[in-house]
TIVO-2410 file (N, C-alpha, C; in nm, 3 decimals):
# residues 158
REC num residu      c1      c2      c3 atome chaine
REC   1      X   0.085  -0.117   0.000     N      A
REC   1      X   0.000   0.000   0.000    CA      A
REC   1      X   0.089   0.123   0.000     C      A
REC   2      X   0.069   0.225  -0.077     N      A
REC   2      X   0.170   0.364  -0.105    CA      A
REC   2      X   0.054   0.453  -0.076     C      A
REC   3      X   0.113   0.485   0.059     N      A
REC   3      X   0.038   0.621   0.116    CA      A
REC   3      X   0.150   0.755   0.074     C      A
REC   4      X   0.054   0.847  -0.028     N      A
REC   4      X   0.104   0.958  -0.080    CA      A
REC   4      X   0.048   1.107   0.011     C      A
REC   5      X   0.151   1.156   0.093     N      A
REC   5      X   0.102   1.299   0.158    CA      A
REC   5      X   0.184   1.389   0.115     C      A
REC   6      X   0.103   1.485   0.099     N      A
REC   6      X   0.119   1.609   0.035    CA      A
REC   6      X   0.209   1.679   0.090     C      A
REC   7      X   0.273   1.789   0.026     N      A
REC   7      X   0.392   1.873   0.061    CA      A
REC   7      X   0.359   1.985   0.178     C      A
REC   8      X   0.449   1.972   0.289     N      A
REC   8      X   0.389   2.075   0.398    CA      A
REC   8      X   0.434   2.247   0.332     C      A
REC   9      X   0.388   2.315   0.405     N      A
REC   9      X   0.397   2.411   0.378    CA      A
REC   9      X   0.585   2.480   0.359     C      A
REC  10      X   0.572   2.591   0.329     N      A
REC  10      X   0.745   2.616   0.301    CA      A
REC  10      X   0.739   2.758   0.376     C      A
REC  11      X   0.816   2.749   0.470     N      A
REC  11      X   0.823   2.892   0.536    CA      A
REC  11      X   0.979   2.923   0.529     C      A
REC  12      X   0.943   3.116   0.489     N      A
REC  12      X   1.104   3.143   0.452    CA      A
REC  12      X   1.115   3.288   0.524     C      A
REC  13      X   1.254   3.314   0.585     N      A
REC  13      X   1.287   3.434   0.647    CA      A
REC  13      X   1.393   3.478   0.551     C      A
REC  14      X   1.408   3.590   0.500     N      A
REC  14      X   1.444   3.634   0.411    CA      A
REC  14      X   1.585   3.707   0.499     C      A
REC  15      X   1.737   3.675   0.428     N      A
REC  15      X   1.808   3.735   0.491    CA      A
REC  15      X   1.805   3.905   0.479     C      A
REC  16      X   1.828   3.991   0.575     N      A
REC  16      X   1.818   4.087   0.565    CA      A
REC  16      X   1.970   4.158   0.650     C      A
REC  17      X   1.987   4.273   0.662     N      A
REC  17      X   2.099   4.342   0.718    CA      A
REC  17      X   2.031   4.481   0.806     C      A
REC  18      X   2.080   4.522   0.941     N      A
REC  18      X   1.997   4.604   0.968    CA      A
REC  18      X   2.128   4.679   1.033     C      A
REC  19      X   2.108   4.824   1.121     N      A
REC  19      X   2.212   4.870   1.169    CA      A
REC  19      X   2.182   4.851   1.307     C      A
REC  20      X   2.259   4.895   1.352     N      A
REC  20      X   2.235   4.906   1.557    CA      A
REC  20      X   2.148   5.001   1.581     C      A
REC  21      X   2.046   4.967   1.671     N      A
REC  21      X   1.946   4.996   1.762    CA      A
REC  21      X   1.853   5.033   1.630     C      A
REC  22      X   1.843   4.951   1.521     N      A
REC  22      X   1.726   5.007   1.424    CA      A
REC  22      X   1.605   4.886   1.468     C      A
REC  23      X   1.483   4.938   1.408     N      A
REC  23      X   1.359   4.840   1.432    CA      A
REC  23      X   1.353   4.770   1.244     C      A
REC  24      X   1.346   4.642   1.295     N      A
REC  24      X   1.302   4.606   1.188    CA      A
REC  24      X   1.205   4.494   1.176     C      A
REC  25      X   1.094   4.509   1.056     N      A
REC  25      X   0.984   4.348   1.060    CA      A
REC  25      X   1.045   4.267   0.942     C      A
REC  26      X   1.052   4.156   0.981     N      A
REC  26      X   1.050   4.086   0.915    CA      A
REC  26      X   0.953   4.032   0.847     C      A
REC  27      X   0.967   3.974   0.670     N      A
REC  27      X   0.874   3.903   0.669    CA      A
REC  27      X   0.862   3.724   0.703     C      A
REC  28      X   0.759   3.690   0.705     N      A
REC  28      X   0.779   3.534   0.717    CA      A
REC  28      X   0.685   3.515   0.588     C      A
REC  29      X   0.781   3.467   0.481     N      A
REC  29      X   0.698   3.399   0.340    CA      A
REC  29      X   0.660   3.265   0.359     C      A
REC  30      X   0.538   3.268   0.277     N      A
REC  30      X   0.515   3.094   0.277    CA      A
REC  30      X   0.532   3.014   0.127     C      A
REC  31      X   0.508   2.914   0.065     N      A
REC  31      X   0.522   2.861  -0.048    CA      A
REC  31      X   0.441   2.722   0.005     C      A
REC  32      X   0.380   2.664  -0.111     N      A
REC  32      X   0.319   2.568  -0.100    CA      A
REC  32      X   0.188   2.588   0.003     C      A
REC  33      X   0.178   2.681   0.027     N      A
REC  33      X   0.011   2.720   0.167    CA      A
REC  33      X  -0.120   2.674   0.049     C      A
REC  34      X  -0.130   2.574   0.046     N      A
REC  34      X  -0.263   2.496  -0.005    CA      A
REC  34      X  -0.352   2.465   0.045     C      A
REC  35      X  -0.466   2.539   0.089     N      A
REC  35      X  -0.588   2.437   0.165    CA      A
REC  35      X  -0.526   2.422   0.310     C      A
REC  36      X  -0.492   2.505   0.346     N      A
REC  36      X  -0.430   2.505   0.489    CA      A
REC  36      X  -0.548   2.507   0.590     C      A
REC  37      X  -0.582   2.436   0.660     N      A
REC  37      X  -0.669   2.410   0.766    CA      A
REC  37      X  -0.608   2.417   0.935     C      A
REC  38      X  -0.500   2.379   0.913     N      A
REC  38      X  -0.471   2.457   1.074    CA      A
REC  38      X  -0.293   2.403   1.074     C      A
REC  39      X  -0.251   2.535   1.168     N      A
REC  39      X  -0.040   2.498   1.135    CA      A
REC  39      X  -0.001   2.556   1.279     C      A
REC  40      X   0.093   2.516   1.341     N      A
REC  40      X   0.134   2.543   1.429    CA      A
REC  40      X   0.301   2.500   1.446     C      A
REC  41      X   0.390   2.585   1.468     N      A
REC  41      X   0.524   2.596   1.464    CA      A
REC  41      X   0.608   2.630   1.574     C      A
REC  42      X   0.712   2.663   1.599     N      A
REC  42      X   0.818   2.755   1.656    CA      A
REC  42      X   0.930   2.835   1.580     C      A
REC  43      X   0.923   2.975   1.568     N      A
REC  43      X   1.025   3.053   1.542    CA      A
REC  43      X   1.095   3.118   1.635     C      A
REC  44      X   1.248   3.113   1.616     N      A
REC  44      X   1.340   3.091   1.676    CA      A
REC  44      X   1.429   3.213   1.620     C      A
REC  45      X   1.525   3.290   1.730     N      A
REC  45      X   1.628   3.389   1.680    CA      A
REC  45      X   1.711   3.394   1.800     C      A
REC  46      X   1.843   3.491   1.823     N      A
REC  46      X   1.900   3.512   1.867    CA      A
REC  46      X   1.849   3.632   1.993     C      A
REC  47      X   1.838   3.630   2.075     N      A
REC  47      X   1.803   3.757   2.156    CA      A
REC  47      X   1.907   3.831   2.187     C      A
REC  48      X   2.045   3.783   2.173     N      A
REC  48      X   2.174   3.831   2.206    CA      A
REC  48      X   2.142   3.948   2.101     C      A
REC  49      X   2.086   3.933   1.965     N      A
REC  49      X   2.138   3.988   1.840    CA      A
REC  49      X   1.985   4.111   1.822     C      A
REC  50      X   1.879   4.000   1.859     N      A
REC  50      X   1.775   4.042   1.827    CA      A
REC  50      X   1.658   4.061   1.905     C      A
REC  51      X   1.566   4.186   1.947     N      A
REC  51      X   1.498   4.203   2.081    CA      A
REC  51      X   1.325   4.179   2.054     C      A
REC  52      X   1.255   4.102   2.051     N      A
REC  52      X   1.120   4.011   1.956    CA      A
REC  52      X   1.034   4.148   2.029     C      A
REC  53      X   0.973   4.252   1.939     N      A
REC  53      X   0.891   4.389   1.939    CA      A
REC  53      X   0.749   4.345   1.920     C      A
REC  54      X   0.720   4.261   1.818     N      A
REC  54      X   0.590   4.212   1.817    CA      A
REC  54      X   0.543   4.140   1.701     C      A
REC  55      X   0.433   4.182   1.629     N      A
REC  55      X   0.377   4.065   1.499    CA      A
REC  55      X   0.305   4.142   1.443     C      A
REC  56      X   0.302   4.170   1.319     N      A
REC  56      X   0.226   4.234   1.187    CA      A
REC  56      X   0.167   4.184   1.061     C      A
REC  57      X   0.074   4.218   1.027     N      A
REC  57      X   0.075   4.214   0.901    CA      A
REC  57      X   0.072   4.114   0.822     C      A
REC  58      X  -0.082   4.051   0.863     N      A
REC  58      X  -0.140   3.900   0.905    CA      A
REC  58      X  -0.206   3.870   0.769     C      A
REC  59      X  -0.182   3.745   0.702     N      A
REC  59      X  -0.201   3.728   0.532    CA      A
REC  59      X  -0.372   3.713   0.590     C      A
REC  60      X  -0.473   3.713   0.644     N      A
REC  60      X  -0.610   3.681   0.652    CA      A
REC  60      X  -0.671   3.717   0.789     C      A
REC  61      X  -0.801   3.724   0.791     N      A
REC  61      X  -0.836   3.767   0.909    CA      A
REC  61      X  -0.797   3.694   0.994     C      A
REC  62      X  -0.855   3.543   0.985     N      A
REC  62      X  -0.861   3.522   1.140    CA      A
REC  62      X  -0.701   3.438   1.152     C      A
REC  63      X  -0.580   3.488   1.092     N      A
REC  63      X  -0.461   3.487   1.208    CA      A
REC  63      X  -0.422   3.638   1.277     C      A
REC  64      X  -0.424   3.612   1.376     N      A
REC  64      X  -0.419   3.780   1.493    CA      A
REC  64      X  -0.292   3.735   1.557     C      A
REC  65      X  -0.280   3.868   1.625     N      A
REC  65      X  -0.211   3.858   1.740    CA      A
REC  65      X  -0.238   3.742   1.861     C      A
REC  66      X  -0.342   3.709   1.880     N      A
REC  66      X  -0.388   3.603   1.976    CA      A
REC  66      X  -0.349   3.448   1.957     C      A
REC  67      X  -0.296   3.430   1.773     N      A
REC  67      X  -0.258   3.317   1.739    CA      A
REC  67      X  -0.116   3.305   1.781     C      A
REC  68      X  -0.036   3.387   1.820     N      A
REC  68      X   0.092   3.403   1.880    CA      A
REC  68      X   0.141   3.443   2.002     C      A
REC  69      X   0.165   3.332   2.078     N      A
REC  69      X   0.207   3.265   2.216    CA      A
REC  69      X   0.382   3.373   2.227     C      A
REC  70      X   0.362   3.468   2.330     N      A
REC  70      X   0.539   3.502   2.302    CA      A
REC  70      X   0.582   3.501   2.439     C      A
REC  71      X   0.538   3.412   2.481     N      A
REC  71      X   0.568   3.351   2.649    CA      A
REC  71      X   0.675   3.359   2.632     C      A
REC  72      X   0.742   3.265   2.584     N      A
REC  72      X   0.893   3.252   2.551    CA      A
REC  72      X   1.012   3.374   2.484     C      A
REC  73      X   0.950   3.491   2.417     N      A
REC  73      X   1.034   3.567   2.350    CA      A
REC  73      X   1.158   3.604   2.395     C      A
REC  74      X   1.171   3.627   2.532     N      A
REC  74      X   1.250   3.656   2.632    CA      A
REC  74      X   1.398   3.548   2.614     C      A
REC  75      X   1.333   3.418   2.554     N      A
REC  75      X   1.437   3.362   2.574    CA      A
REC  75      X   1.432   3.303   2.359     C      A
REC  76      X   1.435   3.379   2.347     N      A
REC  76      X   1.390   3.358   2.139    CA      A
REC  76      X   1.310   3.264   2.055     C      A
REC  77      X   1.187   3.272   2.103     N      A
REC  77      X   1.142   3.149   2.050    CA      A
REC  77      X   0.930   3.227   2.061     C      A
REC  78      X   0.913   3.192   1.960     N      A
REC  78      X   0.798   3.249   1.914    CA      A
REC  78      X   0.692   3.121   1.884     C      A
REC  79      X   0.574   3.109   1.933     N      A
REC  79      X   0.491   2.962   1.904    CA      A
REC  79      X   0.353   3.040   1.823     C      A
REC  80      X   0.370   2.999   1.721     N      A
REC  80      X   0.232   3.009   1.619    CA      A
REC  80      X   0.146   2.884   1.620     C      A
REC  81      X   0.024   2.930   1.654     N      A
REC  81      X  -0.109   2.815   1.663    CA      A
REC  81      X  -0.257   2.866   1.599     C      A
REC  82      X  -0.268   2.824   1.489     N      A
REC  82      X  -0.375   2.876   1.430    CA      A
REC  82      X  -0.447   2.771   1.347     C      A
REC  83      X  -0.574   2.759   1.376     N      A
REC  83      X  -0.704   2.666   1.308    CA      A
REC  83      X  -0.771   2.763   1.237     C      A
REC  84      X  -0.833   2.730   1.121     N      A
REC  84      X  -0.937   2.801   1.061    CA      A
REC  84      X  -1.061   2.797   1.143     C      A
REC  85      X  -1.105   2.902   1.174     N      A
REC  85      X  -1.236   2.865   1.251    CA      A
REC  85      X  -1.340   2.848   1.113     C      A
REC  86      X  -1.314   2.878   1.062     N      A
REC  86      X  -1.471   2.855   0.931    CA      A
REC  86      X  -1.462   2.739   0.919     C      A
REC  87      X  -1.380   2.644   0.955     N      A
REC  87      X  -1.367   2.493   0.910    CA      A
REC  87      X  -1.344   2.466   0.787     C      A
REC  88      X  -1.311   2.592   0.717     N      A
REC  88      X  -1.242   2.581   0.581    CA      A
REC  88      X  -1.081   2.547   0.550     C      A
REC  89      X  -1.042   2.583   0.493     N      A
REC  89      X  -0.863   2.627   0.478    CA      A
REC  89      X  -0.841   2.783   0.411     C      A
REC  90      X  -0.743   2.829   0.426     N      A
REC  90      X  -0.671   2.861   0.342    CA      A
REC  90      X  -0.549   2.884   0.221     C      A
REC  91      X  -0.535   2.950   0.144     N      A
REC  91      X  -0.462   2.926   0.032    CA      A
REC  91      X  -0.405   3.075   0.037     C      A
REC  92      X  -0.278   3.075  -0.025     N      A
REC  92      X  -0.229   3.177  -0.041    CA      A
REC  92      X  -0.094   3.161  -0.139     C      A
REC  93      X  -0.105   3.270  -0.277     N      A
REC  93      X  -0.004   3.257  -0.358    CA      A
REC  93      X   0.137   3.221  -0.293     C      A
REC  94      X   0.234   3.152  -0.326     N      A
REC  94      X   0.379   3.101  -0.351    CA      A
REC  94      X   0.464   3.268  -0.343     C      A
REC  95      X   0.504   3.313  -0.255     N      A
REC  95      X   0.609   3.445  -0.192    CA      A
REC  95      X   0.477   3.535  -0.122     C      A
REC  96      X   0.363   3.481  -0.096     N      A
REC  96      X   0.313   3.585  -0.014    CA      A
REC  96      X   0.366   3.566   0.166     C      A
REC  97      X   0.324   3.704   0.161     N      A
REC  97      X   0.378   3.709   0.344    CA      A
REC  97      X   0.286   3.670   0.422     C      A
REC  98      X   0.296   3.579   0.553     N      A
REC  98      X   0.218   3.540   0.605    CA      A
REC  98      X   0.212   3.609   0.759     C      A
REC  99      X   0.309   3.700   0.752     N      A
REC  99      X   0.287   3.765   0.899    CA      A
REC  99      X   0.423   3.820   0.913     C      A
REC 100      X   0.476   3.919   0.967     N      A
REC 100      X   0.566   4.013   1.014    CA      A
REC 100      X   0.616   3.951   1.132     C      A
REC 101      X   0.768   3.914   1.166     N      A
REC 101      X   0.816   3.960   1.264    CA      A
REC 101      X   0.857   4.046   1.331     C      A
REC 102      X   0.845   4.146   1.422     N      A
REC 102      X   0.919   4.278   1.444    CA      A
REC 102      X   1.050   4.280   1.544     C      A
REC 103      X   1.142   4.318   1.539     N      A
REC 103      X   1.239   4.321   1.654    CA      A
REC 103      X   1.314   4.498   1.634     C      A
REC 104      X   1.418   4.496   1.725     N      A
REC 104      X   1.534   4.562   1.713    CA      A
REC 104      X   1.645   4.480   1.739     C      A
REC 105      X   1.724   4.561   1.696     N      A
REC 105      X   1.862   4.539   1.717    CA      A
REC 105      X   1.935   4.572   1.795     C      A
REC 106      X   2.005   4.469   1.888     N      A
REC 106      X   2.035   4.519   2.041    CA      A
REC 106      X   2.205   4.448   2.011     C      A
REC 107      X   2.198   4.386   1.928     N      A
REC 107      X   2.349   4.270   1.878    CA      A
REC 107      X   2.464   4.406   1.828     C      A
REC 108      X   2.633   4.356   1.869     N      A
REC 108      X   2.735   4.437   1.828    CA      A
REC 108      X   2.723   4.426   1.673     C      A
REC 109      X   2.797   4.499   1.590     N      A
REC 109      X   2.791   4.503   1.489    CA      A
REC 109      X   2.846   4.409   1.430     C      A
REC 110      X   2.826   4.333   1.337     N      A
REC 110      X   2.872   4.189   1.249    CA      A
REC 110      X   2.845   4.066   1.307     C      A
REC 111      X   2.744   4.092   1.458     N      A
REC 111      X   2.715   4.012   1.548    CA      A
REC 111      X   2.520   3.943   1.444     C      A
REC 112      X   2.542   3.820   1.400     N      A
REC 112      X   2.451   3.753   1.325    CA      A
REC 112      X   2.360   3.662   1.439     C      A
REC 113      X   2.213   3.688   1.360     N      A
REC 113      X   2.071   3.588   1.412    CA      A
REC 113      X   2.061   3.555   1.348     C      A
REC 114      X   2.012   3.403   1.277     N      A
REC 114      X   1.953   3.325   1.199    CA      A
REC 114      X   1.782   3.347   1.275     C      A
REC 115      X   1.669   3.373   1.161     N      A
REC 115      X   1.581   3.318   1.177    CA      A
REC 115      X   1.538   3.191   1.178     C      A
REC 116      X   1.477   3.078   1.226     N      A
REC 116      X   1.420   2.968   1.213    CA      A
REC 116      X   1.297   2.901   1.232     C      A
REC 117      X   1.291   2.788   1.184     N      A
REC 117      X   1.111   2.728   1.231    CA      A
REC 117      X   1.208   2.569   1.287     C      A
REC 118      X   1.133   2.571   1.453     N      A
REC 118      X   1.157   2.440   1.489    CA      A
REC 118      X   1.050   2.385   1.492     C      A
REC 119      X   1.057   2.270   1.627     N      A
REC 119      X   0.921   2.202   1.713    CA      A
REC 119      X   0.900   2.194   1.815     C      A
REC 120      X   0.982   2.339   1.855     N      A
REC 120      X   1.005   2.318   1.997    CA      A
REC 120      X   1.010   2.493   2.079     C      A
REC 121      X   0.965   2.513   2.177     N      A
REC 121      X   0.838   2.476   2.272    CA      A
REC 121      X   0.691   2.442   2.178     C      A
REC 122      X   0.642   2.498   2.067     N      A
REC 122      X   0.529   2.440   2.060    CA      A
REC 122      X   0.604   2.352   1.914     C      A
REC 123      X   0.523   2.223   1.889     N      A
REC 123      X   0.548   2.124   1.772    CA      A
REC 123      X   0.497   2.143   1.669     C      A
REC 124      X   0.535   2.112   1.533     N      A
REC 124      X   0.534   2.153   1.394    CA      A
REC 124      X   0.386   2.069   1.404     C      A
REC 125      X   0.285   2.094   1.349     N      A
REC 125      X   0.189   2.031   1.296    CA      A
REC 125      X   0.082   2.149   1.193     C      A
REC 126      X   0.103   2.068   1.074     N      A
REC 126      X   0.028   2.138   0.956    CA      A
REC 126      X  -0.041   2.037   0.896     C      A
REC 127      X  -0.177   2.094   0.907     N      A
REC 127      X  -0.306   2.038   0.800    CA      A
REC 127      X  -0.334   2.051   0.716     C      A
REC 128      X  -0.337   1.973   0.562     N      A
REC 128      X  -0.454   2.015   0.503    CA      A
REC 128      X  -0.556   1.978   0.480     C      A
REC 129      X  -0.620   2.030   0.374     N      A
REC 129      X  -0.781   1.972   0.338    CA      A
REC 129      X  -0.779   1.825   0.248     C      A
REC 130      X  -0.602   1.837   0.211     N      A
REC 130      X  -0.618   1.674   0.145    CA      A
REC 130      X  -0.503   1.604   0.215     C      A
REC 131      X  -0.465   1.640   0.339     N      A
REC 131      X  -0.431   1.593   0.422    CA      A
REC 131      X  -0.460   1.482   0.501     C      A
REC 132      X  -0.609   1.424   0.539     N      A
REC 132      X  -0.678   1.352   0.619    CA      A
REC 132      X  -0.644   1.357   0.739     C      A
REC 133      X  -0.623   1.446   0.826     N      A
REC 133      X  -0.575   1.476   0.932    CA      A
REC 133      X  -0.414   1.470   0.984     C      A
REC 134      X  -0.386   1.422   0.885     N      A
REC 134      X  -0.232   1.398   0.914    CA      A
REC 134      X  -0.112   1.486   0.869     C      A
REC 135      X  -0.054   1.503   0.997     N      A
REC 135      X   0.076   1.617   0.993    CA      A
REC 135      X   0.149   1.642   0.816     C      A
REC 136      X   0.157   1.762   0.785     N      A
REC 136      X   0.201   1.747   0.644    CA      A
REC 136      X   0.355   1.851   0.694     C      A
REC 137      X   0.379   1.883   0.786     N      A
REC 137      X   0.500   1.968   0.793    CA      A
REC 137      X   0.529   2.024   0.748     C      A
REC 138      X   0.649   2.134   0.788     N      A
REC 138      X   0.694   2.250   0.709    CA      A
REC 138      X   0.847   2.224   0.659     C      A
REC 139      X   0.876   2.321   0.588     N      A
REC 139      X   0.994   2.314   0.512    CA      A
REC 139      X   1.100   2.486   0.515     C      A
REC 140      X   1.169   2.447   0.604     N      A
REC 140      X   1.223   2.583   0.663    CA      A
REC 140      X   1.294   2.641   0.591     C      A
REC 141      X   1.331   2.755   0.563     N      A
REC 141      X   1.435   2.808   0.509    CA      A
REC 141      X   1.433   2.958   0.586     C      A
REC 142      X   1.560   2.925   0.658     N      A
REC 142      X   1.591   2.974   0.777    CA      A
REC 142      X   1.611   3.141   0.727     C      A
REC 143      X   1.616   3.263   0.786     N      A
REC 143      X   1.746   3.334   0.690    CA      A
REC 143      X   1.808   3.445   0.784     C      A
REC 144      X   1.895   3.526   0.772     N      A
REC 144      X   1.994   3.549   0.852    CA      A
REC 144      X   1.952   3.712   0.881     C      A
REC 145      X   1.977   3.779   1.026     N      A
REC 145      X   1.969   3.929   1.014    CA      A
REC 145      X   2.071   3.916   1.060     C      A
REC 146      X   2.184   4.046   1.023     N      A
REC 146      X   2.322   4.096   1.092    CA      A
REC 146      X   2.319   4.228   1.103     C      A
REC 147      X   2.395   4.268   1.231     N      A
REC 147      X   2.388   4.397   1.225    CA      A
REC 147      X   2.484   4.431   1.152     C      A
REC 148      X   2.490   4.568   1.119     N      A
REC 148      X   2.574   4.609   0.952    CA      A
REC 148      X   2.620   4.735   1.023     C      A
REC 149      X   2.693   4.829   0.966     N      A
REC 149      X   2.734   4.991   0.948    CA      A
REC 149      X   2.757   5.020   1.051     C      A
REC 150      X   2.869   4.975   1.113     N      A
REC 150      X   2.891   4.970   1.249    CA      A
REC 150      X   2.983   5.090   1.320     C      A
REC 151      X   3.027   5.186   1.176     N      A
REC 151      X   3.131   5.278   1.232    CA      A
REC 151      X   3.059   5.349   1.129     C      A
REC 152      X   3.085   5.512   1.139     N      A
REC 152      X   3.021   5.609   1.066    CA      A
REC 152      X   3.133   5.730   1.033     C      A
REC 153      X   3.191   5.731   0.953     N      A
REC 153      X   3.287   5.822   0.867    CA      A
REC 153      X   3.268   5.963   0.880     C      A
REC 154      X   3.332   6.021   0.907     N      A
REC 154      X   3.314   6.218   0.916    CA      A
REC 154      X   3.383   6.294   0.838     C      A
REC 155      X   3.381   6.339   0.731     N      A
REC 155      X   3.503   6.403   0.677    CA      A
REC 155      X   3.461   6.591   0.693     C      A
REC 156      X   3.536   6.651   0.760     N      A
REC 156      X   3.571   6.800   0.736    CA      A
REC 156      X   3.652   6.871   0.680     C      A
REC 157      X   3.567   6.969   0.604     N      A
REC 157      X   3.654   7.057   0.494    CA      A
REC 157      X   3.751   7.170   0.595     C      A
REC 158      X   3.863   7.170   0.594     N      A
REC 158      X   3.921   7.246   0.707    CA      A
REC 158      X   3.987   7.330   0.593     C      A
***
């Protein structure tokens, strides 16, 4: 018997470069979000590097702020838990954003965070609608913030 399950979702943090003490959101892209009926993860960063400000800029109504647990931020680790309440799914084009991370930058300069998706404090579990209830997982692609421009040049015309 060849049981065929479908591709979990693809979540991507886009490397970016920021300077000291700047605010920046990240996005979190998805790929493959088909008929998504309910996903729950852990994102993960450096707090040495990076200070977790909050969450934006939500691909559909009903993921909010309330779908994100930041018990943990303190120590870098972010838990997303979200069901469709319509008992539907959702879908969403291949590079759309599925929600903002926000931080600052508290890290020395050239001092690097990797973004990530683990299973840990909360566990990877993604549904879909041709899923049959069974975990379809995600597919990480981690990506990097560094702080950048760490010295600032003066020149005077004397």
């Amino acid at each position: 018997v060849d049981v065929c399950s479908p591709p979990g979702i693809t979540l991507v943090a886009p490397a970016l470069s920021i300077d000291p003490g700047e605010e920046i959101c990240v996005p979190i892209e998805v790929q493959d979000f088909d008929g998504i009926e309910r996903m729950s993860f852990t994102t993960i960063w450096e707090t040495s590097v990076l200070e977790f400000t909050g969450v934006q800029n939500f691909a559909f109504p009903s993921l909010t702020a309330a779908n994100f647990d930041d018990a943990n931020a303190f120590f870098g680790a972010l838990c997303v838990d979200w069901d469709d309440p319509s008992g539907l799914s959702e879908t969403l084009p291949d590079g759309s954003v599925l929600f903002e991370m926000c931080f600052t930058a508290v890290g020395d300069p050239f001092e690097c965070s990797e973004i990530d998706f683990v299973e840990f404090p909360c566990p990877v579990d993604v549904i879909t609608g041709e899923s049959n209830g069974f975990n379809v997982g995600i597919n990480a692609q981690a990506g990097e913030r560094w702080i950048d421009k760490p010295f600032q040049l003066i020149v005077y015309n004397m």
